[in-house]
C-alpha positions, -999 to 999 in steps of 0.1 A, spaced: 254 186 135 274 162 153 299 187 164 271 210 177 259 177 198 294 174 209 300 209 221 264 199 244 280 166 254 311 184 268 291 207 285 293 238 266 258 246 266 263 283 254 283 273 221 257 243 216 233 267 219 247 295 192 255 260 168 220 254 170 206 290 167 232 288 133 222 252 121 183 262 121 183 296 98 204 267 75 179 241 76 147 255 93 119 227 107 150 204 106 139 179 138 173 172 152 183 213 149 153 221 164 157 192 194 193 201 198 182 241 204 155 231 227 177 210 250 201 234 249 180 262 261 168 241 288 202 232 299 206 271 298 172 270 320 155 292 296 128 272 301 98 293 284 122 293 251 126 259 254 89 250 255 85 275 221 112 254 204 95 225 210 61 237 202 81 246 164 94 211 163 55 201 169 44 216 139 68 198 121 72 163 133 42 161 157 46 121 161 83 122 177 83 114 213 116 126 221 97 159 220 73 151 241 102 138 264 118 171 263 83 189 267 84 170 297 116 179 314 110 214 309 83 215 328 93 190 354 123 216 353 93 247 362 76 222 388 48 220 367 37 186 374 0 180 357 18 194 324 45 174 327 27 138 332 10 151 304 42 154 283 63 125 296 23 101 286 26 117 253 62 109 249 55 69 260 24 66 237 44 75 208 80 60 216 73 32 244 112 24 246 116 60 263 134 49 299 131 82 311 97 95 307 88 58 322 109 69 353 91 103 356 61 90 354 64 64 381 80 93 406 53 117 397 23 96 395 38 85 433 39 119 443 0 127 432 -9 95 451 -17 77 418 -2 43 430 -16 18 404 -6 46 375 29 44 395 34 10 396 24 3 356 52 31 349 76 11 373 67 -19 356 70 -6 319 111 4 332 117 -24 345 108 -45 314 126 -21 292 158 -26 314 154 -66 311 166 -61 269 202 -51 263 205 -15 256 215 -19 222 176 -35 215 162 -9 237 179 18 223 174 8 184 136 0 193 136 40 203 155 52 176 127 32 149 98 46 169 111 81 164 117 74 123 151 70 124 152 31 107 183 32 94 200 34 125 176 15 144 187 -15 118 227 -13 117 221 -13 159 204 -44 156 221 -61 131 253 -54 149 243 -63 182 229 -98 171 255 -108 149 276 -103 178 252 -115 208 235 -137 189 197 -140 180 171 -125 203 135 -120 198 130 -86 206 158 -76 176 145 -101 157 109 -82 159 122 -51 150 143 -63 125 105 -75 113 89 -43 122 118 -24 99 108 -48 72 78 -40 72 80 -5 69 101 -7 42 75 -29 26 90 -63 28 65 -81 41 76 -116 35 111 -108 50 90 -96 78 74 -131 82 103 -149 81 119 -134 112 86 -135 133 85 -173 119 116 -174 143 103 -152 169 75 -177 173 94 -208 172 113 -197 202 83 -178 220 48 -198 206 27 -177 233 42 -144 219 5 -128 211 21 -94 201 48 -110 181 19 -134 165 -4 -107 156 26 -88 136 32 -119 115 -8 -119 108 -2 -85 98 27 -99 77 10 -123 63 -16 -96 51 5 -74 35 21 -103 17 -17 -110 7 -12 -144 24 -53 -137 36 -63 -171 42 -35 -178 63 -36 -147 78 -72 -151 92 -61 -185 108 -32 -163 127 -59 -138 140 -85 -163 146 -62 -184 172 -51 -151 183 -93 -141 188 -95 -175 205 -74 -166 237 -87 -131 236 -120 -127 218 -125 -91 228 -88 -74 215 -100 -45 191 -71 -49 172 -74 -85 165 -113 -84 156 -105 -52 134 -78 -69 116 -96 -101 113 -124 -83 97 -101 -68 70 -86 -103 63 -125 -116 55 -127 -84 33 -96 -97 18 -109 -131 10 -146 -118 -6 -165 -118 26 -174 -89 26 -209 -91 44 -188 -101 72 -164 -79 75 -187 -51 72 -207 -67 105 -174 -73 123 -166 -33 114 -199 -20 126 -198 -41 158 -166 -22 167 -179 11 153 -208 7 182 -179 3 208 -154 31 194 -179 55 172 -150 79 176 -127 58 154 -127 72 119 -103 47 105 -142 21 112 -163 43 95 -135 42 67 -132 10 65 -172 6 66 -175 31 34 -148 7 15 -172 -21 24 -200 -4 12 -188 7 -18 -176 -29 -29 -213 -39 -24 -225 -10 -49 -237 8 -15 -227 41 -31 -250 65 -7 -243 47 25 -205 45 15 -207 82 13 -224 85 48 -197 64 64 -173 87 47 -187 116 62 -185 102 92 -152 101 89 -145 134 81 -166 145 104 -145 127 131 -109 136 117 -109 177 110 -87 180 78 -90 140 70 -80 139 31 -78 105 26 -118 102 35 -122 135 15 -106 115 -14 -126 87 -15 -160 109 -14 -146 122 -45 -142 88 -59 -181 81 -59 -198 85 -94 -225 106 -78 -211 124 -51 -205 163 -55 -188 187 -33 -205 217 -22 -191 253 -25 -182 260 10 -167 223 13 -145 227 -20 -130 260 -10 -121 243 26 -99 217 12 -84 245 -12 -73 266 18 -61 232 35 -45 219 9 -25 254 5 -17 254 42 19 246 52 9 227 83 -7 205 62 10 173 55 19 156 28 2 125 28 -32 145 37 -21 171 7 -19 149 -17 -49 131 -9 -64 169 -11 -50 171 -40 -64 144 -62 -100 149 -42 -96 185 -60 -88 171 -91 -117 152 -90 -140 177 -81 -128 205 -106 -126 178 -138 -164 171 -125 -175 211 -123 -157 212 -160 -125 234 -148 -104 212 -164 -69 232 -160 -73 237 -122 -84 196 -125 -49 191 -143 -27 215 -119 -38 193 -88 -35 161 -102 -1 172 -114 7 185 -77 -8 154 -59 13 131 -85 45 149 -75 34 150 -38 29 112 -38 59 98 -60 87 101 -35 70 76 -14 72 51 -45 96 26 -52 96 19 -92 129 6 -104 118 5 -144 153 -9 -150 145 -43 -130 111 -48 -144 127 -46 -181 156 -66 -171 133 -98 -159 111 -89 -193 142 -95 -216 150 -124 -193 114 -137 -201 122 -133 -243 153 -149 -241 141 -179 -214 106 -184 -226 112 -195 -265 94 -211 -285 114 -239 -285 113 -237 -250 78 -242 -250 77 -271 -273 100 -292 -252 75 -289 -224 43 -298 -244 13 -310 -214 33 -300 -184 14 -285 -154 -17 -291 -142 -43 -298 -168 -72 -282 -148 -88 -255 -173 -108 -232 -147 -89 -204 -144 -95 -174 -168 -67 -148 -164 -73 -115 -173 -43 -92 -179 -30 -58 -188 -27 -25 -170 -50 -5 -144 -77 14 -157 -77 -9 -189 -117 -22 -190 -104 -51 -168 -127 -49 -143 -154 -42 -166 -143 -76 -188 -146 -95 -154 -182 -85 -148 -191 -94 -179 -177 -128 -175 -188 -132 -138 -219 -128 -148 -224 -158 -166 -236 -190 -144 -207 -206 -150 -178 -183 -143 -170 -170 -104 -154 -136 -100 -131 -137 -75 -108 -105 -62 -68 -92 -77 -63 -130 -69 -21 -126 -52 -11 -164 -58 7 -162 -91 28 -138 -79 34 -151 -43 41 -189 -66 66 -166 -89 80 -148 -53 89 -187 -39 107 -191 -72 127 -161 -74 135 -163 -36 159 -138 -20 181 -123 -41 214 -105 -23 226 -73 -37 246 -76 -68 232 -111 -73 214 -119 -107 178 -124 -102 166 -163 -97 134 -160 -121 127 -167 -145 159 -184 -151 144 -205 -129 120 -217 -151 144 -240 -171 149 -257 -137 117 -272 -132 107 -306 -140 69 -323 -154 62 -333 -118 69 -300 -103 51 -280 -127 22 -302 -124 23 -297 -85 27 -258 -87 -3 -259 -103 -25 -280 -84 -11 -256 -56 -26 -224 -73 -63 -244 -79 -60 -255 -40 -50 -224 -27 -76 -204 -49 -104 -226 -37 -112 -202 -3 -123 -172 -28 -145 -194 -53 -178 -213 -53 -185 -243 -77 -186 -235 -106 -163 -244 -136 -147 -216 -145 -136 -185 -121 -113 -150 -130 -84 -145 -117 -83 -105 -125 -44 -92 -116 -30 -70 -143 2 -75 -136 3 -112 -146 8 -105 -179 47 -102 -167 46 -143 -162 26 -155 -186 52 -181 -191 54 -195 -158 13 -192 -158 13 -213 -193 35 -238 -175 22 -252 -146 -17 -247 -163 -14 -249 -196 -54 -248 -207 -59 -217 -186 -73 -191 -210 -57 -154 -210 -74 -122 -220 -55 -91 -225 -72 -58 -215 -56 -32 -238 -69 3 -243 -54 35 -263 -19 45 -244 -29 80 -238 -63 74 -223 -49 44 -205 -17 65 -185 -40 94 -181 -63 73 -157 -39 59 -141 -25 94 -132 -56 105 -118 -55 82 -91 -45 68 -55 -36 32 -56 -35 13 -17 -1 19 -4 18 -14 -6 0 -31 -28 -9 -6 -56 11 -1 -87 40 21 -81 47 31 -115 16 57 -126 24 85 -105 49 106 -135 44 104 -171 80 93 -178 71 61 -153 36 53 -172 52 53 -208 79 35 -199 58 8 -177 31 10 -208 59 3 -237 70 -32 -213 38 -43 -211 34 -36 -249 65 -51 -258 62 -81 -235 28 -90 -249 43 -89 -282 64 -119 -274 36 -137 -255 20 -137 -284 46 -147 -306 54 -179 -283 19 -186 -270 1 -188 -302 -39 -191 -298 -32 -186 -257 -44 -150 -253 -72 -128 -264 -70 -95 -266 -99 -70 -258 -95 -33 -270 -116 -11 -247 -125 10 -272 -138 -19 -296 -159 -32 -264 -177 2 -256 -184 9 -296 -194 -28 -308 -207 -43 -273 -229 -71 -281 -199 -85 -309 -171 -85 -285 -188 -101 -256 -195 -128 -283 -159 -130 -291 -152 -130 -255 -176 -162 -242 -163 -177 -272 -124 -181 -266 -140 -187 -231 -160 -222 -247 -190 -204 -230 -227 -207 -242 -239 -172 -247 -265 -160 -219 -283 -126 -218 -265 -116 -185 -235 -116 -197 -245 -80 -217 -273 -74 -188 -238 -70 -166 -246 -40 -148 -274 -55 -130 -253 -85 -117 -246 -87 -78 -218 -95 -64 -188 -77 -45 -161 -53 -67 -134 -43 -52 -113 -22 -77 -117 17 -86 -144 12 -113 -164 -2 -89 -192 19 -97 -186 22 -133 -194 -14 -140 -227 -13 -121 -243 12 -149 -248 -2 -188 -222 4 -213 -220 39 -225 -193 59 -248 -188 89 -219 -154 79 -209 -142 71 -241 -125 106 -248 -124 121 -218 -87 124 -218 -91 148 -246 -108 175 -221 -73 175 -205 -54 176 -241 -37 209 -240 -17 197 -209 -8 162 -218 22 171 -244 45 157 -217 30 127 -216 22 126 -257 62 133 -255 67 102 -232 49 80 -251 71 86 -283 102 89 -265 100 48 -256 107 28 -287 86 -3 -298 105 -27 -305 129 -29 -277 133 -29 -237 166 -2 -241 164 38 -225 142 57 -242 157 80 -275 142 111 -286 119 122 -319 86 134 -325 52 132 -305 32 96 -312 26 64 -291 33 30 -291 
């Protein structure tokens, strides 16, 4: 590829050409092929072949501006000029950092007579001529995709010049799209302390600070932000979603439909409006709003996906054989196919098909696991860290450390486990609050693991033997403090995040009387669910999109339980789903109980219990207890022997690689 780009640079246009023509029966709807053929036949001013190239590449990468760009010289090329301000707008919408549509469109907006249209594009060049070209260029290079580069650019070009704000933003803007949200915040923290008044700079690090499920602070960012600009869409639509983050939900869903009334075109609102809905038990107006959206959108899977999600919704004929032909198209992409996918799914388990159910869950699951980022090797590593740091012994040298305050009521295990339905029976007694997936435990456990380089041994939960009485007692007045903004008054409140069960050590630490209750439910039925879903992106769990990935995951939580409850003795109740569907009244006895709560009749009157739930069984827990979804894994038996397989390949007992006998679980 590079000598093909070579043979252009010296000017032999033919041979750059025939290198390209080769290249792309190689690797056909590779981008940089199909750019290089396109410039080449317009160097070769075959200017009509040119323009097809590039209509190829469109179907293919339809969000790179250099396209656009190229679109754009060809016809500036053909004296086209309407088409080509067209192309060269396009090409700035996508990739702002391109100099040289901003010069084209400053010459031909002058020669129309559009003056103000001319001076905006002669301002946008000359501000991207005030940064260094290496900033400029690697700000291009990460609007087109191309992130890797973009970051050794950078990185180069301010270890030798020096920090400056606009590398250190994109430096930001990388980590967030690699999903490192708190690096992200630490380098607009800088970009800020050098320019305060930065607004665009500001609003990423509110972003940030979302991502990192920093909400409260978050909504302070975009609330100062709101103050010197009160009508910015983008601010009042991302303060909304930080009040949705927090539990107000009521006012989120007001702040969405205010902007829906301004922008009705916007199907991303009349998402976001059907999420709100659908926390509040609105299931029929969460389905209108999701219409809406696909209404909006043609071909828009992810609203497709979440219609299938509601208990009551069906799928007509005619709308079912749509999103087959869709979801079969190769223009379709990926993130919309896979979406399609698990919407089909959905509908087929529901019309009883339950082998066409299987096949697209199978092909949405392998359609949505390259984008995750599960390292089971570094999860298991910090578990046998925790068994060999957290002894008993351990323990007993730290008797009545931490924070004595007895309020919080963890509950822990996997997804799809009966968690959520555990916390609705709990929240609704009158003196428990339900609260969200509360993020502070692990953003406390994040400060103490810190930033690990490469090849470094992880911080935590080493780090635990580090701290003293006072500090544990402070890191756990910090967790009741910060935990405040999503409760009311009363005693007791849930903090419902599965994945805590990784630090109940650090959690028994700094609040010792906190109670613990471990969701469990059968391994099979437990994966399964999980497999059938779509989890948020950045902040679902990464691990329950391949069998392998679920068993493993399933025998760590399994394992690492074990040893909680070896070294935490009387600390954690466990709560078999199964147990609580068949023998209902008992086990919410047993539950209130460890809980030192009275009895009330809500508690088993759950389902009628208002209040804002904002996980997938959403719905599920506003019905009364029934047995349906007890066995339902068993409809999709005759296809599960890989994960039956799975399951018995990961031995109980230990954290090591999985061996190899016969079919069973843990």
């Amino acid at each position: 590829m590079d000598s093909a780009w070579s043979l252009l640079q010296q000017g032999k246009i033919a041979a750059a050409y025939e290198a390209a023509c080769a290249l792309r029966a190689t690797y056909p709807g590779n981008r940089h092929v199909l750019f290089l053929l396109a410039v080449s036949l317009r160097h070769l001013e075959r200017f009509a072949d040119a323009l097809d190239a590039l209509e190829e590449l469109e179907r293919h990468h339809p969000a790179y501006g250099r396209l656009f760009e190229e679109r754009g010289l060809c016809h500036l090329a053909r004296q086209a000029t309407q088409p080509a301000i067209t192309a060269f707008s396009t090409a700035v919408r996508l990739n702002p950092w391109l100099a040289v549509s901003w010069t084209a469109l400053q010459r031909l907006y002058h020669s129309c007579g559009q003056l103000r249209e001319a001076e905006w594009a002669a301002q946008s060049r000359a501000a991207l001529e005030q940064l260094p070209t290496e900033i400029r260029t690697a700000h291009g290079l990460f609007a087109d995709g191309d992130s890797g580069a973009a970051e050794q650019l950078v990185r180069r070009h301010l270890q030798t010049h020096g920090e400056h704000i606009e590398g250190l933003r994109l430096l930001a803007r990388i980590a967030m799209a690699h999903d490192a949200p708190r690096e992200a915040e630490i380098l607009l923290e800088k970009v800020l302390k050098t320019a305060p008044e930065y607004h665009a700079a500001r609003y990423e690090y509110a972003r940030a600070l979302l991502r990192g499920q920093k909400h409260l602070r978050a909504r302070e960012e975009l609330a100062a932000l709101l103050a010197s600009d009160p009508d910015n869409p983008s601010y009042r639509l991302t303060h909304a979603t930080a009040c949705a983050r927090l539990g107000a939900i009521e006012q989120a869903l007001s702040e969405y439909r205010t902007l829906a009334s301004r922008t009705p075109e916007s199907a991303e609102l009349h998402l976001a409006i059907g999420h709100a809905l659908k926390s509040l038990g609105r299931a029929s107006e969460a389905a209108q709003s999701y219409r809406a959206a696909a209404a909006l959108r043609a071909g828009y899977a992810t609203a497709c996906w979440h219609l299938a999600t509601l208990a009551t919704f069906r799928f007509a004929d005619d709308e079912l054989e749509r999103m087959v032909r869709e979801e079969a198209d190769a223009r379709t992409n990926r993130v919309d196919r896979y979406h399609l996918c698990f919407a089909l799914g959905k509908a087929f388990e529901e019309r009883g098909e339950y082998e066409r159910s299987f096949r697209y869950y199978e092909r949405g699951n392998a359609l949505k696991k390259p984008e995750c980022r599960f390292r089971p090797e570094i999860l298991e590593n910090i578990a046998r860290r925790q068994v060999t740091t957290c002894t008993p012994e351990f323990f007993a040298a730290r008797r009545d450390w931490g924070c004595p305050d007895a309020a919080p009521i963890f509950i822990v295990g996997l997804p799809r486990s009966g968690s959520t339905l555990i916390e609705q029976i709990l929240a609704s007694h009158s003196a428990v609050d339900g609260t969200l997936e509360l993020p502070n435990i692990a953003q406390l456990v994040a400060d103490l693991q810190g930033r690990s380089r490469p090849g470094e041994e992880p911080r935590y939960p080493g780090a635990l033997a580090k701290l003293g009485r006072e500090e544990c007692r402070r890191l756990g007045e910090q967790y009741i403090q910060d935990t405040r903004v999503y409760r009311r008054d009363r005693p007791f409140f849930i903090d419902k995040c599965p994945s805590n069960f990784q630090d109940l050590g650090f959690i028994h630490l700094i609040l010792p009387n906190s109670r613990v209750i471990d969701a469990r439910r059968d391994p099979i039925a437990c994966c399964f669910s999980n497999f059938k879903q779509i989890f948020l992106p950045g902040a679902g769990p990464q691990f329950v999109y391949d069998f392998a990935d679920l068993a493993r995951y399933y025998r760590m939580y399994v394992e690492l339980m074990r040893h909680w409850d070896a070294v935490l003795p009387g600390k954690i109740l466990r709560v078999q789903y199964e147990q609580l569907v068949t023998d209902f009244p008992a086990t919410v006895q047993r539950i209130l109980k460890f809980c030192n709560l009275e009895p009330q009749p809500a508690c088993l009157q759950f389902h009628t219990t208002e209040r804002a739930v904002h996980t997938l069984s959403a719905e599920q827990v506003r019905r009364p207890i029934d047995r349906a979804g007890l066995d339902q894994w068993r409809r999709f038996e005759p296809w599960l022997g890989p994960l039956q397989d799975a399951l018995a390949r990961f031995q109980v007992g230990s954290f090591d690689p999985p061996t190899t006998h016969a079919r069973g679980g843990p």
